[in-house]
N, C-alpha and C positions, 0 to 999 in steps of 0.2 A: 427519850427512848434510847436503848442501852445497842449496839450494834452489835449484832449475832453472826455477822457475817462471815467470822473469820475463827467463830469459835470451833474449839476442837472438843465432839461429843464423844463419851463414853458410858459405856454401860458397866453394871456390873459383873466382876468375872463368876458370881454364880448364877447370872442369867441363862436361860434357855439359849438355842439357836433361833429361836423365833426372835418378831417384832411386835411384841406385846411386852416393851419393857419401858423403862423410867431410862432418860438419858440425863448426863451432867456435862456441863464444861465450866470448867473454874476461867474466870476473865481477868488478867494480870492481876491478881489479888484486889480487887477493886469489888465486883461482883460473882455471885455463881449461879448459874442459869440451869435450868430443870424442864424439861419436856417428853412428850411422850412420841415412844418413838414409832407408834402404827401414823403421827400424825405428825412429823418434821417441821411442814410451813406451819403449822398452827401456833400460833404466840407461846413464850416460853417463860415459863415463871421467872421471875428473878429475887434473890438473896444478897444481904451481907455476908460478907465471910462469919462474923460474928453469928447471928440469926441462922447460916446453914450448922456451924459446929453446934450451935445449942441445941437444933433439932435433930440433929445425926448422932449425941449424945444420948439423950430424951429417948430416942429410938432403941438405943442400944440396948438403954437400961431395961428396956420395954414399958416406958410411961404410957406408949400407945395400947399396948395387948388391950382384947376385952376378954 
């Protein structure tokens, strides 16, 4: 299990002021960690550096759009 404890979360700067968003914290370039932030304690995805740039690319391109 990956220690969240001391991770530093951010959102993104075109989020609302609400708490209805996606949170990140990159972990000493090891891992990058994902959660949602109406819900903090609740387990928080984890990624490769690798695995998060390919999907944050993927995204860009819009591979997701429907």
């Amino acid at each position: 299990m990956i220690d969240l404890s001391n991770a530093k979360w951010f959102k993104s700067s075109r989020s609302g002021g609400d708490k209805n968003c996606v949170e990140v914290a990159f972990l000493t370039n090891t891992h990058v960690a994902v959660r949602d932030s109406k819900n903090p304690s609740a387990p928080a995805l984890t990624f490769t550096p690798t695995a998060w740039s390919t999907f944050t690319a993927a995204t860009a391109r819009g591979d997701f759009d429907s």
